[in-house]
C-alpha positions as CSV (number, residue, x, y, z in Angstrom):
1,X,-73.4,112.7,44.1
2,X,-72.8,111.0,47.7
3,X,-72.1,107.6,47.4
4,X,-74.8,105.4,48.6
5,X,-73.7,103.5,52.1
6,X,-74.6,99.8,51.3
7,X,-74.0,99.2,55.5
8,X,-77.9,100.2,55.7
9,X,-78.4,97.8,53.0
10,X,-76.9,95.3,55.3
11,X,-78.8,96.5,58.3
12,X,-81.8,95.7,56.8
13,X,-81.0,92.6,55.5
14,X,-79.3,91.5,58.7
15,X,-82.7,92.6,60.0
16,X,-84.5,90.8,57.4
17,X,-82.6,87.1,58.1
18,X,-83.0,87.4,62.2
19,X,-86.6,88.2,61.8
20,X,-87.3,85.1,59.6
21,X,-85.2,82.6,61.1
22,X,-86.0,83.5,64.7
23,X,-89.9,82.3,63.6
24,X,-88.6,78.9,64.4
25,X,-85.0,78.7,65.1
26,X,-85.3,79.0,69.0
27,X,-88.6,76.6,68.3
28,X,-86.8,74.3,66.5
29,X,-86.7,71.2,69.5
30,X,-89.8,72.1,71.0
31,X,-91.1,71.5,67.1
32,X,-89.5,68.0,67.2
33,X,-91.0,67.0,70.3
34,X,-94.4,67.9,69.8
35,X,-94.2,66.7,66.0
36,X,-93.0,62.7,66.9
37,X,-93.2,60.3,69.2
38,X,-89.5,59.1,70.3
39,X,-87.7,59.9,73.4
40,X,-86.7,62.8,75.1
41,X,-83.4,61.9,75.3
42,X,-83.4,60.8,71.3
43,X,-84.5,64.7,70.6
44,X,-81.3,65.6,72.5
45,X,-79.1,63.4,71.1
46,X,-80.3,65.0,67.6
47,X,-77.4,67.7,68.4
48,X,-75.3,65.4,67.8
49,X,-75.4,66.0,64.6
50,X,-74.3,69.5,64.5
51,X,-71.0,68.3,63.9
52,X,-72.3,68.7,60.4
53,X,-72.9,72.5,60.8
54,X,-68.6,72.3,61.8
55,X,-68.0,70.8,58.5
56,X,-71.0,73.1,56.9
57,X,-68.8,76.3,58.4
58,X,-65.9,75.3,56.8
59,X,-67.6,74.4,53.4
60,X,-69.5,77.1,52.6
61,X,-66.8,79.6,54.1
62,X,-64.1,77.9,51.9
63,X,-66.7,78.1,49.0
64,X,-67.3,81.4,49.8
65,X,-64.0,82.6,49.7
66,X,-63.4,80.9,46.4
67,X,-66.0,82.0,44.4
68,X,-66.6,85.4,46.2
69,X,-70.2,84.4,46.0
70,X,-71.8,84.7,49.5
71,X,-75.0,86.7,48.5
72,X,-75.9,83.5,46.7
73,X,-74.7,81.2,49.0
74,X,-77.1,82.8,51.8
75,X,-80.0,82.9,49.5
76,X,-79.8,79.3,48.4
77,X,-79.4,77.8,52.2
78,X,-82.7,80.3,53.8
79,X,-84.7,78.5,50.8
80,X,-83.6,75.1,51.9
81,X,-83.6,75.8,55.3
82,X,-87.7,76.7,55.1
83,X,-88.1,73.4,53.3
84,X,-86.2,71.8,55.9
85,X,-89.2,73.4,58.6
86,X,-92.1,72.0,56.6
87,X,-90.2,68.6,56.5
88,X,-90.6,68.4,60.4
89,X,-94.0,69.1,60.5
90,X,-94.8,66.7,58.3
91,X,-93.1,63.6,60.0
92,X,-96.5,63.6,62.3
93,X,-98.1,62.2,59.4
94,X,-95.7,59.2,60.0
95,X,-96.9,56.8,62.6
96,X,-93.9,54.8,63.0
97,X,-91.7,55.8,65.8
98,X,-88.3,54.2,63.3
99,X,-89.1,56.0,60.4
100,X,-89.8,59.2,62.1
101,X,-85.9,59.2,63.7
102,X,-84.6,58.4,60.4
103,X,-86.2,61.6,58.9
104,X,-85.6,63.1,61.7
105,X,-82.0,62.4,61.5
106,X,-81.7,63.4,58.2
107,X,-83.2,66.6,58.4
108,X,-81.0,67.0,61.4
109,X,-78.0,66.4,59.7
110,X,-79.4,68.9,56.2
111,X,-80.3,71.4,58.6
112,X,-77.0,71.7,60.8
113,X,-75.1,71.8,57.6
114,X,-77.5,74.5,56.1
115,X,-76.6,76.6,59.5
116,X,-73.2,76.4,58.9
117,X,-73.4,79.5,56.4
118,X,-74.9,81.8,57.7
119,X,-73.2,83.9,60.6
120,X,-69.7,83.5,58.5
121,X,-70.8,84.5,55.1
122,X,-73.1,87.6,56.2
123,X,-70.0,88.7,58.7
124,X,-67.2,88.2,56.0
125,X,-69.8,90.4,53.5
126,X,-69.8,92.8,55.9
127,X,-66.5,93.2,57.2
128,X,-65.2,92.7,53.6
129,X,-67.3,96.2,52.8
130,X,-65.8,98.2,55.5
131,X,-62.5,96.5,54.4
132,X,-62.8,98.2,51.1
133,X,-64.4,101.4,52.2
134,X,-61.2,101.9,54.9
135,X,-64.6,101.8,57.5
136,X,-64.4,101.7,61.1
137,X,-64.9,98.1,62.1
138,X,-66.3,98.9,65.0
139,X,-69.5,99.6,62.8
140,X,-70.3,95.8,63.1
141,X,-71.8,96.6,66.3
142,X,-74.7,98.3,64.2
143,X,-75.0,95.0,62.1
144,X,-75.4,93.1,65.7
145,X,-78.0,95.8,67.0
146,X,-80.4,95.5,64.3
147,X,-80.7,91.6,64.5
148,X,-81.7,92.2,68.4
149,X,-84.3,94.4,66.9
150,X,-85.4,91.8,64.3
151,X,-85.4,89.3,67.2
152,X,-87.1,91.4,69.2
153,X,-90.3,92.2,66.4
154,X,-90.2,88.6,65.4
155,X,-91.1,87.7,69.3
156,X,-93.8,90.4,68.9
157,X,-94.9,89.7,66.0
158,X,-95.2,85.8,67.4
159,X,-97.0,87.5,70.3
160,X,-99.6,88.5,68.6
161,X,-100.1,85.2,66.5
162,X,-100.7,83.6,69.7
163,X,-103.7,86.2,70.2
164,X,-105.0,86.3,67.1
165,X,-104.5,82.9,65.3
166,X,-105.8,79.6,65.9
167,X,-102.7,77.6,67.9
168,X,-103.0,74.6,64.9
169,X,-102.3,77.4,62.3
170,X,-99.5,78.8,64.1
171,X,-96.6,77.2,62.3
172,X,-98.6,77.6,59.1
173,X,-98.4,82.0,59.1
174,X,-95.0,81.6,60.5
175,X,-94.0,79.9,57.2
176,X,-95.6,82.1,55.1
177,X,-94.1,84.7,57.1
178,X,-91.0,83.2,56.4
179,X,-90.7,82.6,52.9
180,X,-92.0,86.0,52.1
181,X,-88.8,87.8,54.1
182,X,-86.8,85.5,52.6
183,X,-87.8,86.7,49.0
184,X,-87.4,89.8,50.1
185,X,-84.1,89.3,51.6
186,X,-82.8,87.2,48.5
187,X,-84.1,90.4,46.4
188,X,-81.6,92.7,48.1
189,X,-78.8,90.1,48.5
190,X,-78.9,89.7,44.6
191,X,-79.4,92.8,43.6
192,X,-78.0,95.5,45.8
193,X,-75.0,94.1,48.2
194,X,-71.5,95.2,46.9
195,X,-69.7,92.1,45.6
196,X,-67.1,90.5,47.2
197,X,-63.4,91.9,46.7
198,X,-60.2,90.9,48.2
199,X,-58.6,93.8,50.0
200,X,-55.3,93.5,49.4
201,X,-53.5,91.6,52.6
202,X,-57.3,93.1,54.3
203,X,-55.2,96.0,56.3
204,X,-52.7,93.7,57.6
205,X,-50.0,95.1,55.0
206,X,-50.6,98.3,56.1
207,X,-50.0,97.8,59.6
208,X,-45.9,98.4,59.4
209,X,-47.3,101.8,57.6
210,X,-49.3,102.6,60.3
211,X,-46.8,101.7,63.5
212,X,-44.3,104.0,61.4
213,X,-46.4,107.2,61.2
214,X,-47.3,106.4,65.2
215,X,-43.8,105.8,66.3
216,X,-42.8,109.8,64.1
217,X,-45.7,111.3,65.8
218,X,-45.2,110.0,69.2
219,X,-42.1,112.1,69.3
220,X,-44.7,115.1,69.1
221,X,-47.0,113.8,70.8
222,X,-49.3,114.1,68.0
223,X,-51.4,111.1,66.5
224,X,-53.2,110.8,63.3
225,X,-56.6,109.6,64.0
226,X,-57.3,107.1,60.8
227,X,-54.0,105.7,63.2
228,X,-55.8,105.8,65.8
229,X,-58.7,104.1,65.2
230,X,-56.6,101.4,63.3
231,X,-54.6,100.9,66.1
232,X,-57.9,100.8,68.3
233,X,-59.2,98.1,66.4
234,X,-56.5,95.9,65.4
235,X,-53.4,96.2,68.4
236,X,-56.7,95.8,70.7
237,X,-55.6,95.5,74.1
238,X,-51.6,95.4,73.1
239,X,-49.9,98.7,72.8
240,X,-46.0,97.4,71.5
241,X,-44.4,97.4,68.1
242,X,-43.5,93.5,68.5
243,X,-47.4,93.2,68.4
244,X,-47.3,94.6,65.1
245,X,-45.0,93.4,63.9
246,X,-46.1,89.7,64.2
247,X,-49.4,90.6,62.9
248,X,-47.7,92.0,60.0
249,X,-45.3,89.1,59.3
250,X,-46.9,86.0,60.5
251,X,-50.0,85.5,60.4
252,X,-50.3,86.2,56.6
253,X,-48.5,83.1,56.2
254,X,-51.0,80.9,58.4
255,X,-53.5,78.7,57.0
256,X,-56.5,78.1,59.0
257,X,-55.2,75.2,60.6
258,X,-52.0,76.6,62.0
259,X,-54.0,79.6,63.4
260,X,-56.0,77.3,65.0
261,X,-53.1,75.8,66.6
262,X,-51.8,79.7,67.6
263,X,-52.0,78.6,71.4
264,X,-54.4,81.7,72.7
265,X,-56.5,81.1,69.6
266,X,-57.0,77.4,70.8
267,X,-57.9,78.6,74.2
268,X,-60.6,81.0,73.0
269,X,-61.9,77.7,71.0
270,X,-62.4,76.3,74.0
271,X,-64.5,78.9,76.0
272,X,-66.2,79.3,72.8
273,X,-66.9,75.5,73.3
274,X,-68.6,76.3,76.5
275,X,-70.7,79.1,75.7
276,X,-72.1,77.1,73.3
277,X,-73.2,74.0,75.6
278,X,-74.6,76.9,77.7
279,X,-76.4,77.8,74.8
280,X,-77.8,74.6,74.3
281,X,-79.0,73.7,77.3
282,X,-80.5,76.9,78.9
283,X,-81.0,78.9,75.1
284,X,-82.4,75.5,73.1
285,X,-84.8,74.2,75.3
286,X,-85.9,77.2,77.1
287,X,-89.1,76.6,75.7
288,X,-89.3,72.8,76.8
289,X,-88.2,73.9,80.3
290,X,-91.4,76.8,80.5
291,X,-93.7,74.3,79.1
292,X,-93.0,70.9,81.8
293,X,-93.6,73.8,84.3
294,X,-97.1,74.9,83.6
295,X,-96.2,78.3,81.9
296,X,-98.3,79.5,78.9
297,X,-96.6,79.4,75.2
298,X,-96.4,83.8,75.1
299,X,-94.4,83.2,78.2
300,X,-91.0,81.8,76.6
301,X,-91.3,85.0,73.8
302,X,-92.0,87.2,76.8
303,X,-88.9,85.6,77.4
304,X,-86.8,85.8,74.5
305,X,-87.9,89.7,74.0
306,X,-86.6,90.5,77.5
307,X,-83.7,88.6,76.6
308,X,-83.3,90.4,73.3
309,X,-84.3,94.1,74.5
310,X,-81.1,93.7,76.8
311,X,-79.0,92.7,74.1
312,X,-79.9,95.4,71.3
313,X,-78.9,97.9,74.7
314,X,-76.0,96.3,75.2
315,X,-74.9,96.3,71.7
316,X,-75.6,99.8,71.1
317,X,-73.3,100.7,74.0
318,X,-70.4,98.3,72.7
319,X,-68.8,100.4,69.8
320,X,-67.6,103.0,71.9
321,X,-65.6,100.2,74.1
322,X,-63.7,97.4,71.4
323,X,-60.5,98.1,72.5
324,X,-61.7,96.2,75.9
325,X,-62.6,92.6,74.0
326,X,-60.9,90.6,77.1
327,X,-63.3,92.4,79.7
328,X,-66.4,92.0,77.3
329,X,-65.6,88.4,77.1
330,X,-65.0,87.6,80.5
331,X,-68.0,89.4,81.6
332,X,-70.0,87.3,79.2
333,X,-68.9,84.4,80.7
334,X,-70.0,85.9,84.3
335,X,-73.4,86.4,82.9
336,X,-73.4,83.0,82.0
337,X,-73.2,82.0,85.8
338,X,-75.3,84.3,87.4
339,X,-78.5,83.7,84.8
340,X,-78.0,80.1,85.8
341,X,-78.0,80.3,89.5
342,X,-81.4,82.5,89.2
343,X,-83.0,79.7,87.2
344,X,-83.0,77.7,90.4
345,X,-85.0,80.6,91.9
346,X,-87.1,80.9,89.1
347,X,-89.1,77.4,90.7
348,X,-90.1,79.7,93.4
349,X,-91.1,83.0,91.5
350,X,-91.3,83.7,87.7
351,X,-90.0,86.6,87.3
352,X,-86.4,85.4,88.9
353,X,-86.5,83.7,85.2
354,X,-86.8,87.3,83.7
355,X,-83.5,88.1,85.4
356,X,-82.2,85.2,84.3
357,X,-82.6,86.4,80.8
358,X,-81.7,90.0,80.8
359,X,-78.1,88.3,82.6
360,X,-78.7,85.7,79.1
361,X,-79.3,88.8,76.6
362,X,-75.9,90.6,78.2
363,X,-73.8,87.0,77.6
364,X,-75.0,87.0,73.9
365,X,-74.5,90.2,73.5
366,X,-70.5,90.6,74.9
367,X,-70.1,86.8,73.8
368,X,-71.1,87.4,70.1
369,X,-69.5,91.0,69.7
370,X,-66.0,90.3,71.3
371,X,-65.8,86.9,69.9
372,X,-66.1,88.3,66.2
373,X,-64.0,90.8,66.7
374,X,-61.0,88.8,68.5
375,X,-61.5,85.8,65.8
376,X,-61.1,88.3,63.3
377,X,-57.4,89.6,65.0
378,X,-56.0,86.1,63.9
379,X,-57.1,86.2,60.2
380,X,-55.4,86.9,57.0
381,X,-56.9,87.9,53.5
382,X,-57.7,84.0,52.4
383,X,-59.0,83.1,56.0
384,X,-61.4,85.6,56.8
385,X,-64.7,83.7,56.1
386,X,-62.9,80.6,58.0
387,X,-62.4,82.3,60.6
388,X,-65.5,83.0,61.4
389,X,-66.5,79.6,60.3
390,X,-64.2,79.0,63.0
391,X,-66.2,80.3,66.0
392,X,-69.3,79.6,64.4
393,X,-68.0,76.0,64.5
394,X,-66.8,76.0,68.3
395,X,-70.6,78.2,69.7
396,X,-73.2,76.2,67.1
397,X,-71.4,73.0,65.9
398,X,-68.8,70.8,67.8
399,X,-70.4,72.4,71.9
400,X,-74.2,70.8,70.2
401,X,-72.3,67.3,69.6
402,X,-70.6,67.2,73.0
403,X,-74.5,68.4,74.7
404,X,-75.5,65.8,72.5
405,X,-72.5,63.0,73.9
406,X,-73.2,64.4,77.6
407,X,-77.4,63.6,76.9
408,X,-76.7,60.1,75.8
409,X,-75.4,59.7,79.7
410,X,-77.6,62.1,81.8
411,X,-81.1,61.8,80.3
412,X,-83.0,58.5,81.1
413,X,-84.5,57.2,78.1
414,X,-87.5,56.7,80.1
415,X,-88.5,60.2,79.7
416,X,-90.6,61.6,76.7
417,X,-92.2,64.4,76.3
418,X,-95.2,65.4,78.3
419,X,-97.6,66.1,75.1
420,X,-96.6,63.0,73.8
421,X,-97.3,60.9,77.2
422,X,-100.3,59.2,78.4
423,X,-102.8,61.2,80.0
424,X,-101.8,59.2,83.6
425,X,-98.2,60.1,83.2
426,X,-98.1,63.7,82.2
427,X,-97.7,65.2,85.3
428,X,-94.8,62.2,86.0
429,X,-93.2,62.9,82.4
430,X,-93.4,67.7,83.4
431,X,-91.7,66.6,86.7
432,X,-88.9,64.4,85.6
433,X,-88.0,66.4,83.2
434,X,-88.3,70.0,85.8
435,X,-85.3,67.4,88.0
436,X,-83.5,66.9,84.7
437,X,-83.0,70.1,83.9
438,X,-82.1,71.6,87.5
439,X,-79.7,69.0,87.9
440,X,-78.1,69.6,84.6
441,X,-77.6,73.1,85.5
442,X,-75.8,72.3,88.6
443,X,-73.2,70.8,86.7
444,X,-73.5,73.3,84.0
445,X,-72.9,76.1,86.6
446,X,-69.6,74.5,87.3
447,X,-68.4,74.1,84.0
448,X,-69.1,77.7,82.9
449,X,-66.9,78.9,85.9
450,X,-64.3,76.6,85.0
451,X,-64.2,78.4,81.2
452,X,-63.0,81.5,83.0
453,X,-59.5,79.4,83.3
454,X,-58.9,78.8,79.7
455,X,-60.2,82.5,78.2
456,X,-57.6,84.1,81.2
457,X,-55.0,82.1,79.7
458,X,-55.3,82.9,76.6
459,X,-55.5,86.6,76.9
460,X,-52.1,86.7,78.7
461,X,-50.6,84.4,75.6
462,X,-52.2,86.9,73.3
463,X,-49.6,89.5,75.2
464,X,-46.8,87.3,74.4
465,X,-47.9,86.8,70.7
466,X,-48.7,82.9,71.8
């Protein structure tokens, strides 16, 4: 009997988990704004705290490694991370603007550590199964696709809620929605994923085998294709034996710390850094930026389906091209620019914003692809959930607490959110914060150009094993 492929086991959980959390991930500001009464600039400043979801990557990936357990790390945190939802809603119920911060705070602070676990223990899961199955691990490109299709449903799906359902019982099916996915997910995570084994150096010992057999055949001109494809996926853009070689003999003997210090490594960090303020700002509040101008709530999912169409394409395309991680990268980053320079149009006509997002679904797209992949390159058997805690740190954790430094500065504390202000000075409150935001992404535009500096760099050290 044909062994059963758990990878569409992972599909559909992958599909499962960006379906749920998408009800109110991308919401999650918006929520915090609408739900208390403190400053605009406070409900920025809340990123701060992501610096817990840096130290919640590197817990829960160190955990996971440990006790091979990440099927029940994943389940525990979607639970908590649906109580942490209701939590906000409820802090309406408290009238006192100190008391709602401090909750809010907390929950801030539970919620960013929650997020820490996710992206790394699903992707270490994953990889580890292709690992063990000698898999292509260009098939994580499937795992990507069918979370744009979850995102894609679940902005449907919201779509329709806004149709059919009352807007004051809108958060109310979306948790209900939630929790039952989640039991659903939690079902499969349990019950069906492989466990978790530790592939023996995970393909790194085998390289020397590999380079061997290629170096015999070259004199016939004649490759094997399992080498092939191993050295498609590994030697990536580097076609030398020193390459190999160092793969082979150092970084097994690299904790997480000294990769991090690998030079090129560092300089990926930092453009990783970037994208993730990028994130923040145009990604985080895109639904606070529709809303101070006048556009109606199915707008921003119009919005992040456009956004998420593109990036299901894009993905689909991608496994045919991973031995070009450098060009995906820096083409992300070129997105990046172009989506923000056709916001500024977008005051003039709305559907320069729908440009702006299919150039936004392409960025995630080529960001989040190449950026697993190349993280992986640096990892040994003990570091492969770190290392994607790693990334996950530098896109979701420490670029939230520098947005959340940089808001501190930059956002008068004047400003609060227009459902929140007086009758008199709504229209005041939608156009101060319209200036805030265009003026943010002027010096936004010029910091994403300047990442192009540090992600050139560290390609051409990556050549010289730097």
């Amino acid at each position: 009997m044909k062994k059963f492929d758990h990878l569409i086991t992972f599909c559909f959980i992958s599909f499962l988990n960006t379906f749920c959390f998408s009800l109110f991930q991308n919401y999650i500001f918006n929520m915090m704004g609408e739900c208390t009464q403190i400053s605009f600039r406070a409900i920025c400043m809340l990123q701060i705290f992501s610096l817990f979801n840096f130290f919640g990557s590197f817990f829960w990936s160190k955990l996971a490694d440990t006790t091979k357990k990440h099927n029940w790390i994943m389940v525990f945190n979607s639970y908590f991370y649906g109580i942490l939802v209701i939590a906000i809603l409820m802090i309406k119920s408290i009238t006192n603007k100190t008391y709602q911060l401090i909750f809010l705070v907390i929950i801030a602070i539970f919620r960013e550590f929650t997020l820490g676990s996710f992206g790394p223990s699903q992707d270490a899961l994953i990889m580890n199964y292709l690992a063990q199955n000698k898999r292509k691990l260009s098939l994580m490109s499937h795992i990507t696709f069918v979370r744009s299709i979850g995102i894609i449903l679940s902005m449907l799906y919201q779509i329709l809620i806004d149709f059919k359902v009352p807007k004051n019982n809108h958060y109310t099916v979306n948790l209900i929605t939630f929790f039952s996915m989640v039991s659903l997910t939690s079902f499969f995570l349990i019950f069906t994923v492989p466990p978790f084994k530790t592939v023996e150096n995970e393909n790194f010992s085998r390289i020397g085998e590999y380079q061997e057999d290629l170096n015999q055949n070259n004199q016939s001109n004649e490759k094997d294709e399992v080498n092939q494809e191993f050295y498609r996926q590994y030697d990536l853009n580097h076609n030398n034996e020193q390459d190999i070689q160092y793969s082979s003999k150092k970084r097994d003997q690299k904790n997480i710390l000294q990769i991090l210090m690998t030079k090129s490594l560092f300089l990926l960090y930092i453009s990783a850094l970037i994208a993730g303020i990028f994130k923040c700002i145009v990604v985080n509040f895109l639904p606070t930026f529709l809303r101070v101008r006048g556009e109606e709530g199915y707008t921003v999912k119009v919005c992040y389906t456009i956004r998420s169409i593109i990036e299901a394409i894009a993905i689909f395309l991608l496994s045919s091209v991973t031995h070009n991680l450098s060009i995906l990268f820096m083409s992300s980053i070129v997105s990046a620019f172009l989506s923000l320079l056709l916001c500024f149009i977008s005051n003039y006509h709305i559907y320069s914003l729908y440009f702006s997002e299919i150039l936004i679904g392409y960025n995630r797209s080529m960001f989040s692809f190449s950026t697993i992949l190349l993280f992986r390159t640096y990892s040994t058997s003990e570091t492969q959930s770190q290392l994607q805690g790693l990334r996950n740190s530098a896109y979701n954790g420490m670029a939230c607490v520098v947005f959340g430094v940089l808001a501190f500065f930059f956002v008068p504390s004047d400003i609060v959110d227009p459902s929140q202000a007086k009758p008199d000075q709504k229209s005041l409150m939608n156009a101060k914060i319209n200036d805030l935001f265009l003026k943010v992404y002027k010096y936004l535009m010029v910091l994403v150009a300047l990442s192009i500096i540090p992600a050139f760099v560290a390609f051409l050290l990556r050549k010289k094993h730097l």
